[in-house]
Every structure is written in C-alpha cells, then in structure tokens.
Backbone as JSON Lines, residues from 0, in Angstrom:
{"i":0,"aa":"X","n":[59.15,-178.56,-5.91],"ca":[57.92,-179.14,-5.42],"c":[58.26,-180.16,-4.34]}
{"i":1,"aa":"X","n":[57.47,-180.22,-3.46],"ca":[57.82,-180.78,-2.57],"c":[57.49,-181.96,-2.58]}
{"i":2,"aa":"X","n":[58.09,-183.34,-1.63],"ca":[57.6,-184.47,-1.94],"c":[57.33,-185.36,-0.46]}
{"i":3,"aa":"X","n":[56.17,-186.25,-0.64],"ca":[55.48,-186.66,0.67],"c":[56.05,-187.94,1.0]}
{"i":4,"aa":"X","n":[57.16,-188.32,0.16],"ca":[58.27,-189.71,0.24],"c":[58.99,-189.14,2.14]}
{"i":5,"aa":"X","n":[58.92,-190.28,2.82],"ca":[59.62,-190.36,4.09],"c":[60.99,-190.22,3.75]}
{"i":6,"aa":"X","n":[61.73,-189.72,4.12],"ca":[63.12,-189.92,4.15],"c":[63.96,-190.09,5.0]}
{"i":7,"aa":"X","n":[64.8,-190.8,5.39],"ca":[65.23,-191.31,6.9],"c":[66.19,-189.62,7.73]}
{"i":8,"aa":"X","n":[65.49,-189.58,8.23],"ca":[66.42,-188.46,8.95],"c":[66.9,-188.63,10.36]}
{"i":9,"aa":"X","n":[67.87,-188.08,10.99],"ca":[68.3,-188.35,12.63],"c":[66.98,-187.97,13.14]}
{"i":10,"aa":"X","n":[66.05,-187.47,12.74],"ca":[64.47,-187.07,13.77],"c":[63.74,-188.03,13.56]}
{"i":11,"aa":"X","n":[63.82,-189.21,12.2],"ca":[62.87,-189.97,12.8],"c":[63.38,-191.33,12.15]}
{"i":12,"aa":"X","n":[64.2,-191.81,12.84],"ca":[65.34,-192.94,12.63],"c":[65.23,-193.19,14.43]}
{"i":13,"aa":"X","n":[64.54,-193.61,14.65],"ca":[64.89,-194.03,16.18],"c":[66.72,-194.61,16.56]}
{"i":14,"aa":"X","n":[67.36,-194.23,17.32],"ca":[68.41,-194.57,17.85],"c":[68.08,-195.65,18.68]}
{"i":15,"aa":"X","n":[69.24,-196.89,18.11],"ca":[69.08,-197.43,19.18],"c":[69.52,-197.26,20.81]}
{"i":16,"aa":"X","n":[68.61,-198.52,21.4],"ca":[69.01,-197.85,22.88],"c":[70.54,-198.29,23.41]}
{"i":17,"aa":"X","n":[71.08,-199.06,23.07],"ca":[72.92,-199.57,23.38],"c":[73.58,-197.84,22.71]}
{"i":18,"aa":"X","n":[73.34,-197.58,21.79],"ca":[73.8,-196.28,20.99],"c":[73.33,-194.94,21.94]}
{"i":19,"aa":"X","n":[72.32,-195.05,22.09],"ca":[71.6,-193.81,23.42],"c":[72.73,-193.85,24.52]}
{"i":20,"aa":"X","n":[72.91,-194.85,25.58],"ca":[73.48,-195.37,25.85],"c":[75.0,-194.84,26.01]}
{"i":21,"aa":"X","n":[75.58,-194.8,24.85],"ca":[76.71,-194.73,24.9],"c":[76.84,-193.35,24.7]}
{"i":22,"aa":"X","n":[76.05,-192.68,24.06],"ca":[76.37,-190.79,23.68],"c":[76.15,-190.56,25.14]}
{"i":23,"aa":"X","n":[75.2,-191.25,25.96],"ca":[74.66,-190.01,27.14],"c":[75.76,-190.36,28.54]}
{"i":24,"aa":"X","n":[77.18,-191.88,27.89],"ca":[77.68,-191.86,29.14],"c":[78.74,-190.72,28.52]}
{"i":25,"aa":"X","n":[78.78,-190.92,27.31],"ca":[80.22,-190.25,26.77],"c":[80.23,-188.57,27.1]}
{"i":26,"aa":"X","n":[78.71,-188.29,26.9],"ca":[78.59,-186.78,27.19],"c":[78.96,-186.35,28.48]}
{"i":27,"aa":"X","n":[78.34,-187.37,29.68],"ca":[78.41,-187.31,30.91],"c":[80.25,-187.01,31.63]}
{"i":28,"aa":"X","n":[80.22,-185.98,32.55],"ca":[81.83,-186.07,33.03],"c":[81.87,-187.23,34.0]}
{"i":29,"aa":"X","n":[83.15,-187.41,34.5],"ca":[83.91,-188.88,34.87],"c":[84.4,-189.64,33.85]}
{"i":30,"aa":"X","n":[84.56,-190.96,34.4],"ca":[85.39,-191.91,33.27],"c":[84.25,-192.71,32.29]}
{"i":31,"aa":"X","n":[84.63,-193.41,31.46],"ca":[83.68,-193.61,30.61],"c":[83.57,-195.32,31.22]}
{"i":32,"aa":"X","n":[82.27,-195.88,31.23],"ca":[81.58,-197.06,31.65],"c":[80.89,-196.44,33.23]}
{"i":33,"aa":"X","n":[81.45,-195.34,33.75],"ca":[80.83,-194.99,35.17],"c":[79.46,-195.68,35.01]}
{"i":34,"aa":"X","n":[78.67,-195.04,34.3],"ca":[76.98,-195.52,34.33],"c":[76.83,-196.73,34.28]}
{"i":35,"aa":"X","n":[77.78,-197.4,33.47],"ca":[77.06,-198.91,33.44],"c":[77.59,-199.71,34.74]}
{"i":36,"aa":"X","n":[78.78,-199.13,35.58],"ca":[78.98,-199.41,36.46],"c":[78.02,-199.33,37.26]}
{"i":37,"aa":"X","n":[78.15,-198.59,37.82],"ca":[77.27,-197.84,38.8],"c":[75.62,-198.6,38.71]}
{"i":38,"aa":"X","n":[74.7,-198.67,37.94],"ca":[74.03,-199.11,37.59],"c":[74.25,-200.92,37.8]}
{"i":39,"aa":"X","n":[74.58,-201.51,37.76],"ca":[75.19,-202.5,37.9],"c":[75.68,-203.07,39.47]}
{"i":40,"aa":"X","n":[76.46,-201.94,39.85],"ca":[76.26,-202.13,41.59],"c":[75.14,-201.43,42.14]}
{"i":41,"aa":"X","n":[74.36,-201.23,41.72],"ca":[73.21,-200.62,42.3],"c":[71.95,-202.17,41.94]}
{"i":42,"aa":"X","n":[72.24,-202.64,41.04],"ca":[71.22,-203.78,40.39],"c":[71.45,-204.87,41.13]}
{"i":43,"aa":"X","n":[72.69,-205.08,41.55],"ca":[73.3,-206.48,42.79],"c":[72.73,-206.09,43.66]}
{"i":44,"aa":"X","n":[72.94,-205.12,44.33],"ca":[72.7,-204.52,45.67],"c":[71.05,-204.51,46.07]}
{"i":45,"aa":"X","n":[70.23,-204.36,44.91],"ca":[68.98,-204.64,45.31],"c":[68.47,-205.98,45.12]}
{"i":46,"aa":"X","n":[69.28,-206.8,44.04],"ca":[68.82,-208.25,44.16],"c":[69.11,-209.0,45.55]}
{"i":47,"aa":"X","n":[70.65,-208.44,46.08],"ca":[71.34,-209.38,47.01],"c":[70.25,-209.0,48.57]}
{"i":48,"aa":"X","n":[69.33,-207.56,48.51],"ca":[69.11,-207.0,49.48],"c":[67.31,-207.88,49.42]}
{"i":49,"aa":"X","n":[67.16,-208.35,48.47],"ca":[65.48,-208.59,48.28],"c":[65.61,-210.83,48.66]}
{"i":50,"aa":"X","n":[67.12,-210.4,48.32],"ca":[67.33,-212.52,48.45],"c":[67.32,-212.61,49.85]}
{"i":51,"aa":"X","n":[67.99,-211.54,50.73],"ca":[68.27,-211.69,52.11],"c":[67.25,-211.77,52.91]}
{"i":52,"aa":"X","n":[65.9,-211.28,52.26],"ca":[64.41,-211.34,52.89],"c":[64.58,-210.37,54.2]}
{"i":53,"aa":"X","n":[65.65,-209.47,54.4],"ca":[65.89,-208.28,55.51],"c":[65.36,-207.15,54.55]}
{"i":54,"aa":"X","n":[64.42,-206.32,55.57],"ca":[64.52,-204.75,55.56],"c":[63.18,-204.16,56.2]}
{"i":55,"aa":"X","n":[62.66,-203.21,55.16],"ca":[62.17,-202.28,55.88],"c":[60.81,-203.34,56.61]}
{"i":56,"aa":"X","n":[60.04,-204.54,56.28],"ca":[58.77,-204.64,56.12],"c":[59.24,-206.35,57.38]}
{"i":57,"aa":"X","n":[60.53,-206.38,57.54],"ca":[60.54,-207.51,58.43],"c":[60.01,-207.52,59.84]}
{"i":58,"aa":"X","n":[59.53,-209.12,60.06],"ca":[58.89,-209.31,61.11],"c":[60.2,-209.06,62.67]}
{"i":59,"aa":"X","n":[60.95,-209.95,61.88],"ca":[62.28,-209.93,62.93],"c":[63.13,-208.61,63.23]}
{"i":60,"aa":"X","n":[62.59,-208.33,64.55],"ca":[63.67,-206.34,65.04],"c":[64.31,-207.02,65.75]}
C-alpha cells in the first residue's frame, strides 16, 4: 500500500546552488575553476568598464 509520507529524494531535495555549481564546472571540459574564473574576469571587467563612465552612451567622441 502505498504511502502519502514525503520522502526526501534527489527530485525533490533542492541542491544547493555552491553544489550545482560545482557538478556543472566538473562536468564541463577544461580545467576545473575555469567558470568561476572566467566569470569573475568578466564581473571586474564590467564593474571597472561602468566606474570609467566610458562607452557606448558617452557624450565625449
């Protein structure tokens, strides 16, 4: 007989996201941290590019 008790299963146990994270760099080919790298110089690069008050929307050509 079946029973209507929840039981924790990998389908509905949310993963955390640091754990997500780490399966989807580990799955990924290259070296392992690439993503958080990468991600990371991509996150400077738009802070350092938005502090400089240069780009597409400037008054100064």
């Amino acid at each position: 007989m079946p029973t209507t008790d929840a039981v924790p299963t990998s389908r509905n146990v949310p993963e955390p996201p640091q754990e997500r994270l780490r399966r989807i760099d580990a799955e990924r080919p290259g070296f392992p941290g690439e993503l958080l790298i990468v991600f990371g110089a991509g996150a400077w690069l738009m802070l350092a590019g938005m502090r400089s008050g240069l780009g597409l929307y400037s008054a100064n050509f």
